[in-house]
VOGU-3710 file (C-alpha; in Angstrom, 3 decimals, decimal comma):
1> xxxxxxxxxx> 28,236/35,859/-44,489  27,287/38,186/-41,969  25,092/36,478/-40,539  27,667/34,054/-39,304  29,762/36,859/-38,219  27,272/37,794/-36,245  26,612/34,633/-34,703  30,109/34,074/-34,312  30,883/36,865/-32,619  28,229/36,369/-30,121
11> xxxxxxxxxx> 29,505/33,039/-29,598  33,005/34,171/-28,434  31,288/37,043/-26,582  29,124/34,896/-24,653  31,652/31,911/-23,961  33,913/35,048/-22,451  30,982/36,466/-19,987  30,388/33,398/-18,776  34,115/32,225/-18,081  34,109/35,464/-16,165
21> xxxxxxxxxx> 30,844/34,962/-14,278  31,794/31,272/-13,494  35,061/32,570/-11,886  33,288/35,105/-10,175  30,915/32,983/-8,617  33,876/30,635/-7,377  35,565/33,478/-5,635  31,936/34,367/-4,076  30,330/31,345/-3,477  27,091/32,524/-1,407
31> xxxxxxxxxx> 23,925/31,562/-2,614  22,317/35,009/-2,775  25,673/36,278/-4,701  24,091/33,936/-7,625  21,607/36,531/-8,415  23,323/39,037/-9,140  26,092/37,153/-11,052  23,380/35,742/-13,204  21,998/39,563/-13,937  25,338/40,396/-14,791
41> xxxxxxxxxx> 25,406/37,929/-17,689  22,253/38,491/-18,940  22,476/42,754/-19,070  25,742/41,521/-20,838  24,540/39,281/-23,468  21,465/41,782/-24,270  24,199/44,639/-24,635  25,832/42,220/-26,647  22,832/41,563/-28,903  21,501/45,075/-29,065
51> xxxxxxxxxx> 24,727/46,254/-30,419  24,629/43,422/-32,835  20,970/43,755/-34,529  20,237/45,462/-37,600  24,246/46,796/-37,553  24,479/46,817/-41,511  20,725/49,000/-41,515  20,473/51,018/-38,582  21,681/54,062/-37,914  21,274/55,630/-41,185
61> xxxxxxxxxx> 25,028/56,117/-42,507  26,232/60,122/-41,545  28,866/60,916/-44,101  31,888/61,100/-41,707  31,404/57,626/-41,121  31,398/57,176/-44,995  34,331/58,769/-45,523  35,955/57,029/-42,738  35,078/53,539/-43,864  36,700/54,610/-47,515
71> xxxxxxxxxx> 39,466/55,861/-45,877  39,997/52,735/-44,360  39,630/50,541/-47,342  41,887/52,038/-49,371  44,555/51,891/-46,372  44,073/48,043/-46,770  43,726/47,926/-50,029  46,254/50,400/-51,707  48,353/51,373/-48,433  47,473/55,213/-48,937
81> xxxxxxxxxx> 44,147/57,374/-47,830  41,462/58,635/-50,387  44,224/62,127/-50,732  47,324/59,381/-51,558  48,439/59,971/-48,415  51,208/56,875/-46,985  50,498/56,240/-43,196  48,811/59,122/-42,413  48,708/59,838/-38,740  45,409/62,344/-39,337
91> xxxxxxxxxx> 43,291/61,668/-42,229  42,554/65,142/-43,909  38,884/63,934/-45,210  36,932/65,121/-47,727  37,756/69,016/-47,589  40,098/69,049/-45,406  38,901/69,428/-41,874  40,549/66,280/-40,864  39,552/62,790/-38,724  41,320/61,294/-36,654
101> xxxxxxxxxx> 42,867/57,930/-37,822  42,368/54,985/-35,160  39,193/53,988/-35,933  40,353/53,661/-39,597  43,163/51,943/-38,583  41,192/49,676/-36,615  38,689/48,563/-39,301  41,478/48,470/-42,353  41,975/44,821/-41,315  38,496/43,884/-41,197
111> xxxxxxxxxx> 37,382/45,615/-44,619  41,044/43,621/-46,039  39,708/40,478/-45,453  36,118/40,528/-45,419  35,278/43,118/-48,240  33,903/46,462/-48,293  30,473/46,878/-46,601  29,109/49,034/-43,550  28,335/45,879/-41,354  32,554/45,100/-41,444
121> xxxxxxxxxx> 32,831/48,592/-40,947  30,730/48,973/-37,597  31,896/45,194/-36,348  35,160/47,068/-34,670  33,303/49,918/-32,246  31,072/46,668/-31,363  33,732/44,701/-30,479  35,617/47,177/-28,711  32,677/48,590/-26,901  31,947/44,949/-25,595
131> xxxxxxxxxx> 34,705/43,667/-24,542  35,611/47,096/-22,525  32,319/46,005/-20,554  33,785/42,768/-20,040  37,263/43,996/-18,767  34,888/46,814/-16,834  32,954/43,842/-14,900  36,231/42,046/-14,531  38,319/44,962/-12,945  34,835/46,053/-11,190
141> xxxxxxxxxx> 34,986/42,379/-9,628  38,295/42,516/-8,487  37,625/45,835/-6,466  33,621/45,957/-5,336  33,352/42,907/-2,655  29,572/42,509/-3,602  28,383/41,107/-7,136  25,501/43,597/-6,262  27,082/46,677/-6,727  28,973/45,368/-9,306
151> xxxxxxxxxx> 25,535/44,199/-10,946  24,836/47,899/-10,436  27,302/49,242/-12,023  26,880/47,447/-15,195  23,489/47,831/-15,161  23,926/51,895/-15,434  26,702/51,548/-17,935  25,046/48,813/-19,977  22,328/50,534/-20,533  23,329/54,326/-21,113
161> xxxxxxxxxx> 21,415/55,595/-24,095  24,870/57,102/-25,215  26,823/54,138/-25,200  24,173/52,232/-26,826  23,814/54,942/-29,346  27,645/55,558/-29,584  28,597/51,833/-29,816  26,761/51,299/-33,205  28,124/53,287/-35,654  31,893/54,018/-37,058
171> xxxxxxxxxx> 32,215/57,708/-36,853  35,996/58,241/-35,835  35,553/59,951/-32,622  33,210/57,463/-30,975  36,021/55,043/-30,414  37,848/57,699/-27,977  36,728/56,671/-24,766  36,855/53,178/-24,841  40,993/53,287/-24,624  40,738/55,722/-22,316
181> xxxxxxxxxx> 38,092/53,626/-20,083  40,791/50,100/-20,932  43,761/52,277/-20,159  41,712/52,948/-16,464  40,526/49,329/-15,748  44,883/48,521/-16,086  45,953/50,889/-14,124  43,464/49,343/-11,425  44,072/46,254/-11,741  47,646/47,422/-11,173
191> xxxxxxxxxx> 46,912/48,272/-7,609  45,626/44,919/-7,138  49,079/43,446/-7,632  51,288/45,287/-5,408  53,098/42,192/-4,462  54,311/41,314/-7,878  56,094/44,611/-8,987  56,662/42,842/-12,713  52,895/42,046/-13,238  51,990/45,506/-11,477
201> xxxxxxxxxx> 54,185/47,279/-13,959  53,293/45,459/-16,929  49,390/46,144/-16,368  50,944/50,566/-15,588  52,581/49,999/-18,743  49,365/48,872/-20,860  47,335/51,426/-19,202  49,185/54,310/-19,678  50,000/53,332/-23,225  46,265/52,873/-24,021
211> xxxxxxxxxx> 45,296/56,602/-22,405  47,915/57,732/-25,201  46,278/55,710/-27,748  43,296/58,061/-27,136  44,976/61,461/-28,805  44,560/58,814/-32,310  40,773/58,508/-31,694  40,135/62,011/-30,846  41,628/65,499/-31,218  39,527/67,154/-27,917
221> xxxxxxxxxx> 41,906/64,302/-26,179  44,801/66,605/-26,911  42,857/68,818/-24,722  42,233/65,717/-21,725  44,894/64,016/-21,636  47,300/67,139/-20,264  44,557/66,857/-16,867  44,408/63,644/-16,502  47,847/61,963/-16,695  49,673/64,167/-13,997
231> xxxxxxxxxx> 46,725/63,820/-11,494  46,916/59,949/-11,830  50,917/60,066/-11,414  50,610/62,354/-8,525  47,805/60,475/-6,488  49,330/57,173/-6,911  52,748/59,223/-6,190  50,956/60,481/-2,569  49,337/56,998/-2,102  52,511/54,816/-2,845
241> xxxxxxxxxx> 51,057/52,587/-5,505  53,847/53,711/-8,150  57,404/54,261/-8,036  59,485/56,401/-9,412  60,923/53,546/-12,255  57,554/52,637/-13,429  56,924/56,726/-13,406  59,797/57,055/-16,192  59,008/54,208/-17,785  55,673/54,987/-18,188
251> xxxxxxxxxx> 56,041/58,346/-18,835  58,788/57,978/-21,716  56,498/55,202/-23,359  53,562/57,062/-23,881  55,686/60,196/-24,716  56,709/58,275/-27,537  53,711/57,002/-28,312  52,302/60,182/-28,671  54,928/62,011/-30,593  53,707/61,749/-33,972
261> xxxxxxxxxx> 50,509/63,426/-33,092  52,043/65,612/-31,042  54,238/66,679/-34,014  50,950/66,856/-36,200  48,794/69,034/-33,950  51,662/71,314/-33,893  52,246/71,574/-37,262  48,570/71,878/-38,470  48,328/75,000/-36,191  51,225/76,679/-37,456
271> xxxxxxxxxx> 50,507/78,412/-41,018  54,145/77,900/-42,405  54,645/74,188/-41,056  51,134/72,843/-41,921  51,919/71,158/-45,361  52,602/67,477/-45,847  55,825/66,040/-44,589  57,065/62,565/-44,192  58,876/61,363/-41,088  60,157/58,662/-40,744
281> xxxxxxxxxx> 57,592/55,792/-41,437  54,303/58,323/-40,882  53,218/60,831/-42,391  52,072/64,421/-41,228  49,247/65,523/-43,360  48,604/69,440/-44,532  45,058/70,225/-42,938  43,897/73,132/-45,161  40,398/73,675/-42,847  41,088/71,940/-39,511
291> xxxxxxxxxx> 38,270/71,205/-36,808  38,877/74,719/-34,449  35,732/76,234/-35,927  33,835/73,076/-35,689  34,273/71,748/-32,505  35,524/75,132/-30,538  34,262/78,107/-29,221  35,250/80,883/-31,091  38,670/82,221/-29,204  39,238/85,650/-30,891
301> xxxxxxxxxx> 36,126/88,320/-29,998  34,275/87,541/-26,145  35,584/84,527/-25,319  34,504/84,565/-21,663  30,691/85,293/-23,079  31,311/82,275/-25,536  32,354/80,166/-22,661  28,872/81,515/-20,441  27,218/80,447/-24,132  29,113/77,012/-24,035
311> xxxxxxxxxx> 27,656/76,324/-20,380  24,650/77,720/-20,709  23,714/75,397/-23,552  25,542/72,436/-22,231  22,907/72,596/-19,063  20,270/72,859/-21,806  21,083/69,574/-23,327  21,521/68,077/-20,154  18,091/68,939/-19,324  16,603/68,491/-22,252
321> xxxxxxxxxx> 17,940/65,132/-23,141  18,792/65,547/-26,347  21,312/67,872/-28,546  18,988/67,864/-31,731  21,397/65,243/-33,652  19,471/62,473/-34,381  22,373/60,329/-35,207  23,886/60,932/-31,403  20,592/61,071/-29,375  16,710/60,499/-29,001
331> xxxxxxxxxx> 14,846/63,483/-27,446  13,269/62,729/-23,883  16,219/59,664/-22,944  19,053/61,885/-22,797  22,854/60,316/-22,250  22,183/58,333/-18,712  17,976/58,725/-18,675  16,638/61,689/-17,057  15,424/60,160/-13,681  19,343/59,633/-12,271
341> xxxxxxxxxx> 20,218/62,933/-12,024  19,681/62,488/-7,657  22,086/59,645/-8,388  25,050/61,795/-9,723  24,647/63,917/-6,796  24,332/61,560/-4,363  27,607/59,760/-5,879  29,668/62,527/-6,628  29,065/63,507/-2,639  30,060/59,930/-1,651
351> xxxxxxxxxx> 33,406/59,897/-3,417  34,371/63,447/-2,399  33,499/61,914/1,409  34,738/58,588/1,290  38,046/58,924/-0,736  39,480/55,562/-1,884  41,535/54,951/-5,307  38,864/54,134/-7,523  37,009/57,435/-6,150  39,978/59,489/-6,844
361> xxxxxxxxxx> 40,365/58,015/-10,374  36,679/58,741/-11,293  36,871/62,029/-10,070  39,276/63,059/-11,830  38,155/61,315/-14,817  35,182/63,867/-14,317  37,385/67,064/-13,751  39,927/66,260/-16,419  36,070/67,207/-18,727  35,935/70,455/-17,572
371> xxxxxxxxxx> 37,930/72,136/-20,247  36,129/70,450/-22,747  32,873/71,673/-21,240  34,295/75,383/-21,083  36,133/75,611/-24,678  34,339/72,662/-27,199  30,930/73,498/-28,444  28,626/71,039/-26,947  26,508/67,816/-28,299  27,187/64,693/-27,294
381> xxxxxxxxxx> 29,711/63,612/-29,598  31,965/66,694/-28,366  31,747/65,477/-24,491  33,113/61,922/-25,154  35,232/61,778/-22,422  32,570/62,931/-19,824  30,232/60,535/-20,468  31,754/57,351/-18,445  33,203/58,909/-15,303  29,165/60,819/-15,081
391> xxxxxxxxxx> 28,258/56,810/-15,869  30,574/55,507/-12,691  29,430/58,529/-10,350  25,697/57,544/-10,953  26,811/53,802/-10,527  28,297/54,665/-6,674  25,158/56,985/-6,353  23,059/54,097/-6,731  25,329/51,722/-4,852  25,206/53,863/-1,609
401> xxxxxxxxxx> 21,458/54,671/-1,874  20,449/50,715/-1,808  22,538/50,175/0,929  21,098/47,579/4,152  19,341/45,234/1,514  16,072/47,463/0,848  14,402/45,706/-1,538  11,739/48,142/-2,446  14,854/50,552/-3,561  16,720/48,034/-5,618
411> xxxxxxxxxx> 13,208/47,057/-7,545  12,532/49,947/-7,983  16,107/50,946/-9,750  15,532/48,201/-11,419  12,447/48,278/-12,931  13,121/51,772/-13,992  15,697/50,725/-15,578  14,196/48,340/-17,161  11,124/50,126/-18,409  13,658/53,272/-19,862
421> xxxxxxxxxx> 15,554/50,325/-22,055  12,674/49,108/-23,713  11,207/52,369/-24,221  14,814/53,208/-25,426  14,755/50,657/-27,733  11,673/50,597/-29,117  12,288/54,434/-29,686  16,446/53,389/-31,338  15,151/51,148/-33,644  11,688/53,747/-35,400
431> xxxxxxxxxx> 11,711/53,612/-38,760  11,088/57,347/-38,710  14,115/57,912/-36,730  16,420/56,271/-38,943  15,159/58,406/-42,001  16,639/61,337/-40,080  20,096/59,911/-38,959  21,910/60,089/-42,408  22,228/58,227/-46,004  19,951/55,448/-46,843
441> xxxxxxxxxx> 21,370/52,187/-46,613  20,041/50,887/-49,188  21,886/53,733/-51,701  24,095/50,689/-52,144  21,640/48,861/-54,148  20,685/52,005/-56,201  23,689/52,502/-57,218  23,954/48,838/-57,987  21,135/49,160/-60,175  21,799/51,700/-62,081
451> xxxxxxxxxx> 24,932/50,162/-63,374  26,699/53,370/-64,684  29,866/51,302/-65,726  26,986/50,300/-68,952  26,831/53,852/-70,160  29,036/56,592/-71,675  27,850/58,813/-69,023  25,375/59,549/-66,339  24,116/62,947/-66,185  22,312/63,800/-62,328
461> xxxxxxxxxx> 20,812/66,733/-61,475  20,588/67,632/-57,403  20,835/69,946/-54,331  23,254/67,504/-52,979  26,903/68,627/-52,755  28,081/65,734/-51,639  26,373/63,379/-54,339  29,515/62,254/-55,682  30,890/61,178/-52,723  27,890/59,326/-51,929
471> xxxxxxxxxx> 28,140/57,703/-55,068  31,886/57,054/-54,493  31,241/55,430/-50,578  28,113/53,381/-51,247  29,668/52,115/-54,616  29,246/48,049/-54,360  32,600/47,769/-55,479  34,553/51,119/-54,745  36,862/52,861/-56,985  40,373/53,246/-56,231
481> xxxxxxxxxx> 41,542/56,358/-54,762  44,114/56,650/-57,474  40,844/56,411/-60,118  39,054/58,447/-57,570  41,923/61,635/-57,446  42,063/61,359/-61,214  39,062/61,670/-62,562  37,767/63,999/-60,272  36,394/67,888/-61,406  39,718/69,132/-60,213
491> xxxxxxxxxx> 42,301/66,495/-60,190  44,537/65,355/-57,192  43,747/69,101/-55,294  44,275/68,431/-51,601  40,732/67,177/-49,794  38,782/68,791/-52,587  35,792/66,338/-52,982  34,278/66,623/-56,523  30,378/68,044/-57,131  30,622/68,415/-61,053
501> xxxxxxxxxx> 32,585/65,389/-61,998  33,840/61,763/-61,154  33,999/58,551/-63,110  31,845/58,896/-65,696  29,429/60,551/-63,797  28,583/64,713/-65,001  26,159/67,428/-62,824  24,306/68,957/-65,870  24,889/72,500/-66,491  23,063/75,069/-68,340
511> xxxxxxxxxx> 25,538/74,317/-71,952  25,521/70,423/-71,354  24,296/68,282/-74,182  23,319/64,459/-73,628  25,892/62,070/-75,551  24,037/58,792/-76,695  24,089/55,523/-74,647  23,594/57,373/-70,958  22,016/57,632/-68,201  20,232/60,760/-66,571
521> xxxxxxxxxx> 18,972/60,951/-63,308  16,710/64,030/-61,938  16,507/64,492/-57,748  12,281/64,568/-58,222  12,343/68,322/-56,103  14,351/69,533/-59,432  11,630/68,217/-62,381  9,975/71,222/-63,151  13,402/72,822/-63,473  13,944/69,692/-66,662
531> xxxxxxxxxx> 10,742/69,270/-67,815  11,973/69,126/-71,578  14,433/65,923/-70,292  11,079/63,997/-69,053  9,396/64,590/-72,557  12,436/64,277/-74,681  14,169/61,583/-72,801  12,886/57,610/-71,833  11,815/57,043/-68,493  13,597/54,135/-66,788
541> xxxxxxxxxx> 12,566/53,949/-63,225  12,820/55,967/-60,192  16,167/54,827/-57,564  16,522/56,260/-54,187  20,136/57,784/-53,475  21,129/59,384/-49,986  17,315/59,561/-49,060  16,323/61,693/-51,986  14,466/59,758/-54,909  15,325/60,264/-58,578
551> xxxxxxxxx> 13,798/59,906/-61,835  16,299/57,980/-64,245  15,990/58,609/-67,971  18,190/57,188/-70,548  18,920/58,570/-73,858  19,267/57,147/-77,234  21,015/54,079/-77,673  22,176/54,215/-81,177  25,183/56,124/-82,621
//
């Protein structure tokens, strides 16, 4: 089935790119335009297809995303999170440090009617991701006169080693900046319709609402979106390209929209408000841990020498092209490739000079990062929102460096380009990469084998804490979160995830004794610690479970 999916999908993507180009080409009919409009398609469809390949295998599944993709199947299937919780406008996760709930939301519908699997799963960041390049190259077309900077321009974003990286995987924040980037490409188009105040408002009105979509995707956009909506509202204020109606309107709209998360981020700050309230049809979930410690520097003791710290380390990764995540980056590519960097400069200078409305808008797109760069602890997931405005300054960079035609320049860009991807790629898709970007895939079918629902119990020994919830999330057919509360070490404790007990499943402990008819299953680094299990006990076969193998052993099977 998947396969299809797939193919389908590709299908509607590729029948949309080409509508585009072939209305493109209308409004620029010049035979050398033809070119470039033909590159545009094809760095599309390869996007397209790199984004589709090996999705159910590669990356390696980080246990966020495993969590999240429960989460979102028991929204669709039981109408409450894995913690019971009714509409939850912040998932509190496994121990409580919370996720934010769009991406969840998002895929619900897709694990509903397709069934539980990490291919649905990841099919909503792909589809998202790719059609925001399409609307990208269809606002770009409207504003750029030549299909070759346009070409350009796609050509840098296209083929970003972050977006590429990001776009592949269904980790809750990685869907943040692709509403922000949507809400952007409205509000532009918006200028181009300043004779029709209806259609100009209605495209302000979808922008602006889809900028306050992003505090769902993302809790550093709580700390963006404060920058970045008053500098849009006062530029286009100063340039006259939005009244004061569509201002309020606007405004009040995404106020609301925003509200409930609003309410929540105050709440879960505030020791005697954060418990678990129900307002009106959402819900505002207690978040015993939160993400502070995680993602921020630390506020209390030196916070201007964190901050020198947070820079200091930010230039690092920059330079280094990697922040030591596998799952996020490759070491030597870096976000944009290393060689650009004379780009950036070159098109951060050129906005700053030449000053029009899509300069001002990437600039501060840029600027509206700079908190996050001073107060978040860097890697690459942390700086999602400076990742596409650095994309669109190295785009103009390149755009006003191959100005007057020269050839030599543009091949060279391009071949450079060209020879990064496939080194990219080659390098994305190593087996001995993926074995360091999370679970094992194929977990799934280990789990399937073993069968547990046969026995009375299955015993495991590990160093994994989270083995039960690896068991829970790659579980063929996943238990219910009602089943998954209850029978749980310590049942229905708020985002406690269980390491003893679940199901029929049992850690061993120093007093356990085997019951008859089970299962027992030894991580292989723990043997010599159970040597009298691998004499006493029958050896079954060895299964491979979150990238650790095991030896299973079953006991007796009479009474």
């Amino acid at each position: 089935m998947y396969i299809y999916l797939r193919l389908v999908y590709f299908f509607i993507f590729s029948g949309l790119n080409f509508i585009i180009c072939h209305k493109y080409y209308q409004r620029k009919k010049k035979e050398q335009n033809l070119r470039f409009i033909v590159a545009i398609f094809i760095i599309l469809e390869i996007f397209c297809a790199f984004l589709l390949y090996q999705l159910q295998n590669m990356p390696a599944v980080f246990l966020d995303e495993s969590h999240g993709m429960y989460d979102s199947w028991s929204l669709a299937k039981y109408g409450v999170d894995s913690n019971l919780i009714h509409n939850p406008v912040y998932l509190q996760s496994y121990v409580g440090q919370g996720q934010s709930i769009l991406y969840s939301l998002l895929a619900r519908p897709f694990l509903g009617i397709f069934g539980y699997h990490l291919f649905i799963f990841r099919m909503p960041i792909v589809i998202v991701s790719s059609l925001t390049l399409l609307l990208l190259f269809f606002t770009f077309s409207k504003i750029f006169n030549e299909p070759k900077n346009v070409m350009f321009l796609i050509l840098v974003i296209a083929s970003s080693p972050w977006l590429l990286t990001t776009s592949r995987w269904g980790m809750d924040c990685n869907i943040s900046p692709f509403p922000l980037i949507i809400g952007v490409s409205f509000i532009l188009l918006g200028t181009t319709r300043k004779s029709h105040e209806l259609f100009q408002s209605i495209f302000y009105l979808l922008g602006f609402l889809m900028l306050a979509l992003t505090a769902y995707a993302y809790n550093v956009a709580w700390l963006y979106l404060p920058f970045i909506f008053p500098l849009i509202y006062i530029l286009f204020l100063k340039k006259k390209l939005i009244n004061w109606k569509q201002v309020i309107i606007t405004a009040a709209c995404s106020l609301i929209e925003i509200l409930p998360i609003l309410i929540f981020a105050v709440r879960s700050n505030i020791k005697s408000l954060n418990h678990t309230v129900k307002i009106l049809f959402w819900t505002s979930p207690k978040l015993p841990l939160g993400r502070v410690n995680d993602s921020f520097i630390d506020f209390h003791h030196q916070t201007l020498l964190h901050i020198f710290i947070n820079i200091k380390s930010f230039v690092k990764i920059m330079l280094v092209g990697s922040d030591n995540l596998p799952w996020n980056s490759i070491q030597g590519f870096g976000a944009y490739y290393l060689f650009v960097l004379p780009f950036f400069i070159i098109g951060l200078l050129s906005i700053l000079k030449r000053r029009a409305v899509i300069d001002y808008l990437v600039f501060f797109l840029f600027i509206s990062s700079i908190p996050t760069l001073l107060l978040v602890i860097p890697n690459f997931n942390h700086l999602m929102f400076l990742h596409f405005p650095v994309l669109l300054i190295i785009g103009i960079g390149i755009i006003e460096t191959i100005k007057g035609e020269n050839k030599n320049i543009m091949s060279g860009i391009l071949l450079s380009y060209l020879c990064m991807f496939v080194f990219f790629t080659h390098e994305y898709f190593n087996q001995s990469r993926y074995l360091r970007t999370g679970w094992n895939v194929s977990t799934s079918q280990a789990i399937m084998d073993i069968n547990a629902k046969k026995y009375k119990k299955v015993y495991f020994a590990t160093d994994l804490d989270q083995f039960l919830l690896v068991i829970r999330d790659f579980s063929p057919v996943p238990t219910s979160p009602y089943q998954y509360q209850k029978t749980k070490e310590n049942p229905y404790r708020v985002a406690d995830f269980p390491k003893e007990k679940f199901l029929n499943y049992q850690k061993i402990m120093p007093v356990t004794k085997f019951a008859k008819k089970s299962l027992i299953l030894i991580e292989q680094s723990l043997l010599p610690q159970y040597i009298n299990v691998s004499k006493q006990y029958q050896f079954v076969k060895t299964v491979n479970i979150g990238g650790a193998d095991y030896n299973v052993y079953q006991t007796s099977q009479t009474n």
